[in-house]
DSSP file (Angstrom, degrees, kcal/mol; ACC not computed):
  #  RESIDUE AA STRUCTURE BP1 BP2  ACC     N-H-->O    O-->H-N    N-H-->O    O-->H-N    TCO  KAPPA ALPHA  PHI   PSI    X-CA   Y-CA   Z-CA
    1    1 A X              0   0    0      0, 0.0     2,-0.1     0, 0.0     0, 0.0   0.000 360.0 360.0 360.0 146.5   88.6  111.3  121.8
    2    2 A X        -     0   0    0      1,-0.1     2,-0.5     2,-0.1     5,-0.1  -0.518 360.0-126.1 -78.9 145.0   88.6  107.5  121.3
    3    3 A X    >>  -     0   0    0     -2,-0.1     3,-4.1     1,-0.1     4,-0.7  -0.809  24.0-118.2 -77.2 114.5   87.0  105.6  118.6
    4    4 A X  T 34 S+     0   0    0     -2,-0.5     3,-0.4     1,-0.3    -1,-0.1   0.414 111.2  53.2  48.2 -93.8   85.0  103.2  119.3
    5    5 A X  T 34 S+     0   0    0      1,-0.2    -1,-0.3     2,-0.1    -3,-0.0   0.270  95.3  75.3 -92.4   6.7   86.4  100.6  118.1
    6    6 A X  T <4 S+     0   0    0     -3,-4.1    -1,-0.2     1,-0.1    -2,-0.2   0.519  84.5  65.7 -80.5 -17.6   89.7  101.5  119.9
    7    7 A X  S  < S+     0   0    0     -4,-0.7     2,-0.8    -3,-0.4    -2,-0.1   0.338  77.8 114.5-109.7  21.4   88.4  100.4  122.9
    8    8 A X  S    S-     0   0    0      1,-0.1    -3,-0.0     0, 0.0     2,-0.0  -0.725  81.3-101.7 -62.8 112.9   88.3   96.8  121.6
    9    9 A X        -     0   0    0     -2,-0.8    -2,-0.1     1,-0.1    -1,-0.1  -0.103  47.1-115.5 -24.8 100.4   90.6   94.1  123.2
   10   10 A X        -     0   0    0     -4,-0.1     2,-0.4     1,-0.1    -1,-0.1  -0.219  41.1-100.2 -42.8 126.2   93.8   93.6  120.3
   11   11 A X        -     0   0    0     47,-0.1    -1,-0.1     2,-0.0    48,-0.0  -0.637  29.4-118.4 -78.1 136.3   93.7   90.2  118.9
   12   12 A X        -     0   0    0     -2,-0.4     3,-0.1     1,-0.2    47,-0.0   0.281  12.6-142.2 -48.3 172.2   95.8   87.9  120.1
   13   13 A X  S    S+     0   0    0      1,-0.2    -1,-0.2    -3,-0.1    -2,-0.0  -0.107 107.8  60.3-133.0  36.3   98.3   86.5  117.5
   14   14 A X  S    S+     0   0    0      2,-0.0     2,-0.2     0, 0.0    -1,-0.2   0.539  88.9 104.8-116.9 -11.1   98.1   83.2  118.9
   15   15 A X  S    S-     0   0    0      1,-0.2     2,-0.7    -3,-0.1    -4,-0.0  -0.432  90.3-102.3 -84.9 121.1   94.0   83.7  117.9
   16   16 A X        -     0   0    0     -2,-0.2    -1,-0.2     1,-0.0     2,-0.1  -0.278  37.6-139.8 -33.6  89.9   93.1   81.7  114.8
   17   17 A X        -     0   0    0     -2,-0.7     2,-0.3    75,-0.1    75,-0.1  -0.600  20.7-132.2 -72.1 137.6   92.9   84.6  111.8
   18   18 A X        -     0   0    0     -2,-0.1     2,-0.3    39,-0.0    -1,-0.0  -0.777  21.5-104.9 -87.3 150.1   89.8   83.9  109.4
   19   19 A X        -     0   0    0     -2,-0.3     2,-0.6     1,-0.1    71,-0.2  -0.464  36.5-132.2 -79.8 143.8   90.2   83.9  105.9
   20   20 A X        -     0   0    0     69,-0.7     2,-0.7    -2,-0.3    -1,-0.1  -0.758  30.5-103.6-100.4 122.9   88.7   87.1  104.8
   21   21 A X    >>  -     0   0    0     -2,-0.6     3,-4.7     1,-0.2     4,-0.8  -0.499  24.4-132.3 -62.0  90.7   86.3   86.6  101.9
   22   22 A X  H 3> S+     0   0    0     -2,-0.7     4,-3.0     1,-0.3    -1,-0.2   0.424 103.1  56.3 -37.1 -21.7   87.7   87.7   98.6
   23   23 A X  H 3> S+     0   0    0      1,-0.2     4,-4.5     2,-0.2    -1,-0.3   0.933 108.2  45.6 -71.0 -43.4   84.8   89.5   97.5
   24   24 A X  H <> S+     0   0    0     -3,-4.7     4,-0.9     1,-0.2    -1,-0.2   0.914 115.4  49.6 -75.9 -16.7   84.8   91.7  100.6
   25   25 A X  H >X S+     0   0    0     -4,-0.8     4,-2.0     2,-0.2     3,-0.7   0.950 112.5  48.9 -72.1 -45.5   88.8   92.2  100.2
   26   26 A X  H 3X S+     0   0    0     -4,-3.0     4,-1.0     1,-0.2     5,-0.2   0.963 111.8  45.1 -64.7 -40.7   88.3   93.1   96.7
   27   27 A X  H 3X S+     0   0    0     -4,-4.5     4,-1.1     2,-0.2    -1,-0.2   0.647 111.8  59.4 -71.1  -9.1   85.3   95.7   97.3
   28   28 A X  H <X S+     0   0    0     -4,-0.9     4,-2.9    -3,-0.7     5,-0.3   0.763 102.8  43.8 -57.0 -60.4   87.3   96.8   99.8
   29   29 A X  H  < S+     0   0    0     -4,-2.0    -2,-0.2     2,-0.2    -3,-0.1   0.614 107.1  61.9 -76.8   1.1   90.2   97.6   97.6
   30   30 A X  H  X S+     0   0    0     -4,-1.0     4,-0.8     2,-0.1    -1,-0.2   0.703 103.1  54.2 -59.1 -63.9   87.8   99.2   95.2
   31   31 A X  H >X S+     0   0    0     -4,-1.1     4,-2.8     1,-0.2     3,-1.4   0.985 110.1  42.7 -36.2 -73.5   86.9  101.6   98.0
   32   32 A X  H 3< S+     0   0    0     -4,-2.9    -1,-0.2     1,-0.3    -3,-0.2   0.778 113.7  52.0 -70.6 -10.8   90.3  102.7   98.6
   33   33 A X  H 34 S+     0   0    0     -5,-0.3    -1,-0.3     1,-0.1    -2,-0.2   0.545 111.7  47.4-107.3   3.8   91.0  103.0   95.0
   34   34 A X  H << S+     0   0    0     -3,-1.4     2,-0.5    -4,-0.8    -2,-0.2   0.802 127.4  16.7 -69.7 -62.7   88.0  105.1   94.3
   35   35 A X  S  < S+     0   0    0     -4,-2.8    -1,-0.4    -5,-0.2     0, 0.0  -0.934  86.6 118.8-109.5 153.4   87.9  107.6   96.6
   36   36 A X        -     0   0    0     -2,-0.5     2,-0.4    -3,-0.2     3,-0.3   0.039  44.2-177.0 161.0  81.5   91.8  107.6   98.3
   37   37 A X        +     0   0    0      1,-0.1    -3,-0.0     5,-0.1    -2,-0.0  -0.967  46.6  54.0 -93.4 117.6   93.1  111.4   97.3
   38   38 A X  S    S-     0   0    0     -2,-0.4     4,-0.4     4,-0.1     3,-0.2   0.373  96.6 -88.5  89.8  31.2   96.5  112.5   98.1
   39   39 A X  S  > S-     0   0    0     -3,-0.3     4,-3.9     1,-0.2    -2,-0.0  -0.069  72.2 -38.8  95.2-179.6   99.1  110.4   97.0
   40   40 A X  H  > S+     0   0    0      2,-0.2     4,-1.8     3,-0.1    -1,-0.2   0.727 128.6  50.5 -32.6 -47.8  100.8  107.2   98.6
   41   41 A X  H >4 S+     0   0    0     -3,-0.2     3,-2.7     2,-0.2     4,-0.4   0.759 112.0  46.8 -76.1-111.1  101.0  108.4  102.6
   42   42 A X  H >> S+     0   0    0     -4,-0.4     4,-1.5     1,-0.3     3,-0.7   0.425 115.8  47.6 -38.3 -49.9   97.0  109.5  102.9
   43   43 A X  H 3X>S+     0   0    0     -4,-3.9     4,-2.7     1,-0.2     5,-0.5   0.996 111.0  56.0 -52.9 -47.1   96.0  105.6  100.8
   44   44 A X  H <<5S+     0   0    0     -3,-2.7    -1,-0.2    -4,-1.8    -2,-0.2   0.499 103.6  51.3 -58.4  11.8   98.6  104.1  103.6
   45   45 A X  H <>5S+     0   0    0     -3,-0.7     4,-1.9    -4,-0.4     5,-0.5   0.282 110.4  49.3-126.6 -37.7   96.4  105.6  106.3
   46   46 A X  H  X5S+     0   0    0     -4,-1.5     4,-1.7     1,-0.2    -2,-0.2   0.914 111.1  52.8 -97.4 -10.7   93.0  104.0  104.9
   47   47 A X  H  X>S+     0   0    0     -4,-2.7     4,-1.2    -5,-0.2     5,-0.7   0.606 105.8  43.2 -71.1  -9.1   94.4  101.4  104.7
   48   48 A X  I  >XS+     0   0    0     -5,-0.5     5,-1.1     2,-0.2     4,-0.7   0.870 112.9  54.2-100.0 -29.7   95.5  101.1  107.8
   49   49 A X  I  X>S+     0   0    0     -4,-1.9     5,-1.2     3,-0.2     4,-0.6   0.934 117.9  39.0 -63.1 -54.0   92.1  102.4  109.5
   50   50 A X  I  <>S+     0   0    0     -4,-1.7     5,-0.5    -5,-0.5    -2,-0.2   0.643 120.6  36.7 -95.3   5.3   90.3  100.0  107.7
   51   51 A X  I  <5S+     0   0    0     -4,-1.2     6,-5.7     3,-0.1     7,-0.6   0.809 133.0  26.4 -84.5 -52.2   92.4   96.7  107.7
   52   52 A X  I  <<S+     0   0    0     -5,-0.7    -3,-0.2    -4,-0.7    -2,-0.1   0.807 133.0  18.8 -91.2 -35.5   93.7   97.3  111.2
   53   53 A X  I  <<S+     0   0    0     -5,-1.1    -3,-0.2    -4,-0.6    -4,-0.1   0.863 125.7  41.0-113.4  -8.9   91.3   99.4  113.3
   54   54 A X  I   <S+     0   0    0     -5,-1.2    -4,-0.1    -6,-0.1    -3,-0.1   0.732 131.7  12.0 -95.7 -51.9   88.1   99.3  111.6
   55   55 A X  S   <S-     0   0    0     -5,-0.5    -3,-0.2    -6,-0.3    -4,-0.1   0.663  85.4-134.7-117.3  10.2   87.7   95.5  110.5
   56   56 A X        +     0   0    0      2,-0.2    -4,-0.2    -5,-0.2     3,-0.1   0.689  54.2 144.3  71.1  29.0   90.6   93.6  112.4
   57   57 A X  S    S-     0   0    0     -6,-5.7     2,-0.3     1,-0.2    -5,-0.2   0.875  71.0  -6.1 -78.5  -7.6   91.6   91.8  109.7
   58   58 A X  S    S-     0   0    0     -7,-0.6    -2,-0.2   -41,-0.0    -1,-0.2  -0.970  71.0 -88.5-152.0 166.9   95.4   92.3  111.2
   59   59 A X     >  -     0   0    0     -2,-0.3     4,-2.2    -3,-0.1    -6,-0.1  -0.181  28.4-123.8 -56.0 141.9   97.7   93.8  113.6
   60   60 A X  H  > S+     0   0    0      1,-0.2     4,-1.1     2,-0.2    -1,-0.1   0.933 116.7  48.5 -79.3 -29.0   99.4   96.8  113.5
   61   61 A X  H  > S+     0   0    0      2,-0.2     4,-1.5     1,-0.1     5,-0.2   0.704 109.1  49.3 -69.4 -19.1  102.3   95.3  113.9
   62   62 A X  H >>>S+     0   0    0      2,-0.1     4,-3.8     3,-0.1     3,-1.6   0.955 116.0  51.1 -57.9 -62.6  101.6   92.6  111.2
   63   63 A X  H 3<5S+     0   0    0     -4,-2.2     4,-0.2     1,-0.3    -2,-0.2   0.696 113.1  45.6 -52.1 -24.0  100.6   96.0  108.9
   64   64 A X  H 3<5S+     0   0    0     -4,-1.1    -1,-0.3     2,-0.2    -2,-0.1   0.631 109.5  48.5-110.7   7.4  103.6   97.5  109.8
   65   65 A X  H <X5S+     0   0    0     -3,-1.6     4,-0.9    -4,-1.5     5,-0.2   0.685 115.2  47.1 -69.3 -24.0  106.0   94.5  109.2
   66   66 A X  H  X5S+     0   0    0     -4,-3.8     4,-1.9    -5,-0.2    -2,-0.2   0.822 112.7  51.8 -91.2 -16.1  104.3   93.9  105.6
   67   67 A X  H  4<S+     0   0    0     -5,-0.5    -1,-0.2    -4,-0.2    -3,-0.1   0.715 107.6  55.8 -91.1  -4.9  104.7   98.3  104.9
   68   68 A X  H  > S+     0   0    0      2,-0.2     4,-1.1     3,-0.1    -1,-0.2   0.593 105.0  48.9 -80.8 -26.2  108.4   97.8  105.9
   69   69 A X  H >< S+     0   0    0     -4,-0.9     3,-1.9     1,-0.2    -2,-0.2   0.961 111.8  54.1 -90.1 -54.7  109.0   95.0  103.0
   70   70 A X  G >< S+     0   0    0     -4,-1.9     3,-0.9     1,-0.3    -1,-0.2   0.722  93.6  64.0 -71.2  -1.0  107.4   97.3  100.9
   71   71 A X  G 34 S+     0   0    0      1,-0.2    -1,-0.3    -5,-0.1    -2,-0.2   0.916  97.4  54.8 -57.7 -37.4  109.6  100.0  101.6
   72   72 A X  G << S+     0   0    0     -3,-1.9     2,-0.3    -4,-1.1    -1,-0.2   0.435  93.3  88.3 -99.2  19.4  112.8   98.2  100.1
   73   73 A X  S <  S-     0   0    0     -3,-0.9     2,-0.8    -4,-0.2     7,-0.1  -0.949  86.3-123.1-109.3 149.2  110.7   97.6   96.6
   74   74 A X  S    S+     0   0    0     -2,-0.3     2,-0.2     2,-0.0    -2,-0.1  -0.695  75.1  57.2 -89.4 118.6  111.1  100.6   94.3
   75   75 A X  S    S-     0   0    0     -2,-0.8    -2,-0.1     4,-0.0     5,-0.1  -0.576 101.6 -29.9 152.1-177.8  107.3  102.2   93.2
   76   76 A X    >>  -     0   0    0      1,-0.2     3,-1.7    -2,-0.2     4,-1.5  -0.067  54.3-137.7 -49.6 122.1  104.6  103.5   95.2
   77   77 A X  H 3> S+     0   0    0      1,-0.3     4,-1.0     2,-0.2    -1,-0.2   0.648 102.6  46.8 -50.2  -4.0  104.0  102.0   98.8
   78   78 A X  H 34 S+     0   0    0      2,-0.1    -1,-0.3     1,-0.1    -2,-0.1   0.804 101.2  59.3-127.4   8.2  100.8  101.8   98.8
   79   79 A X  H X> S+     0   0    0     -3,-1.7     4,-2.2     2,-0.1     3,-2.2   0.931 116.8  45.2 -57.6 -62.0  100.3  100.1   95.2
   80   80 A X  H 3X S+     0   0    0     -4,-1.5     4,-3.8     1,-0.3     5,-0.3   0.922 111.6  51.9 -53.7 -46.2  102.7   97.2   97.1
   81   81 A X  H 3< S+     0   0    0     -4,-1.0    -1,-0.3    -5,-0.4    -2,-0.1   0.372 107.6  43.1-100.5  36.7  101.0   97.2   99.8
   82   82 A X  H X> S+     0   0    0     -3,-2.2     4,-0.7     3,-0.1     3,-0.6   0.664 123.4  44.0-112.1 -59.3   97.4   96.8   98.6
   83   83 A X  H 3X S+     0   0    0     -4,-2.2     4,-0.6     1,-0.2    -2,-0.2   0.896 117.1  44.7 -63.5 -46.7   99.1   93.9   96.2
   84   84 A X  H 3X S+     0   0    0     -4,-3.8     4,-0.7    -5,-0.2    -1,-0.2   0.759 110.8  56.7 -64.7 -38.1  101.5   92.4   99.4
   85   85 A X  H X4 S+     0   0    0     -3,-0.6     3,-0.8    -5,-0.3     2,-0.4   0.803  95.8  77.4 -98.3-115.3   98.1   92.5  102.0
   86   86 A X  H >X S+     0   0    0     -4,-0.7     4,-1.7     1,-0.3     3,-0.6  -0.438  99.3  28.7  43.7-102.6   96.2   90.3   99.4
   87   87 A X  H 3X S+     0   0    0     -4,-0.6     4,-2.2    -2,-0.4    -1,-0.3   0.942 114.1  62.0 -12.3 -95.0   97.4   87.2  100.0
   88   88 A X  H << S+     0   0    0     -3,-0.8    -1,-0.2    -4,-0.7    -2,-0.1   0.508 111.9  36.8 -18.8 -29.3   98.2   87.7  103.3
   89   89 A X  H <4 S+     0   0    0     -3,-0.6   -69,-0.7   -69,-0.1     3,-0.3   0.821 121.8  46.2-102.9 -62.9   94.2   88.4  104.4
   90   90 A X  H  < S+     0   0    0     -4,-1.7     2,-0.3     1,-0.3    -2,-0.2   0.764 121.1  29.9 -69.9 -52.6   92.8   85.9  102.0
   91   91 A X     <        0   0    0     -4,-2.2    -1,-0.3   -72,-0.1   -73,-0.0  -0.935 360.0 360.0-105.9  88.9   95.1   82.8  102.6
   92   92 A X              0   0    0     -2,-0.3   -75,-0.1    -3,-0.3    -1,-0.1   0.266 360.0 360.0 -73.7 360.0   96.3   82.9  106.3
């Protein structure tokens, strides 16, 4: 069954991204670093529900060019790619 918010139109990537308001990126990343049980893969999956299908703040294909550059640094993916998605959401 679909979610919802799966039957939403993809944004274009020619579409003017807004800067996403640090407070709500940080309480976001508060969230996932609260409750997010079962190592590196399961955080890379809430993150990826709530950046990409829940609040649009990217692409999946942006989310999964920026989880590929953090493959080729050595420590947990999904420490890098909380730190790497930062930036990237905030300044656009």
């Amino acid at each position: 069954m679909r979610n919802r918010a799966d039957n939403r139109a993809p944004r274009s990537t020619d579409e003017k991204r807004r800067k996403t308001p640090l407070r709500e990126l940080a309480a976001l990343f508060l969230k996932l670093g609260t409750i997010a049980f079962g190592g590196p893969a399961a955080h890379i999956a809430m993150m990826e529900d709530e950046i990409v299908r829940r609040r649009r703040w990217m692409t999946h294909d942006e989310f999964l060019d920026l989880l590929g550059a953090t493959n080729l640094i050595p420590s947990p993916n999904s420490n890098k790619s909380l730190i790497f998605n930062s930036p990237q959401l905030h300044f656009p």
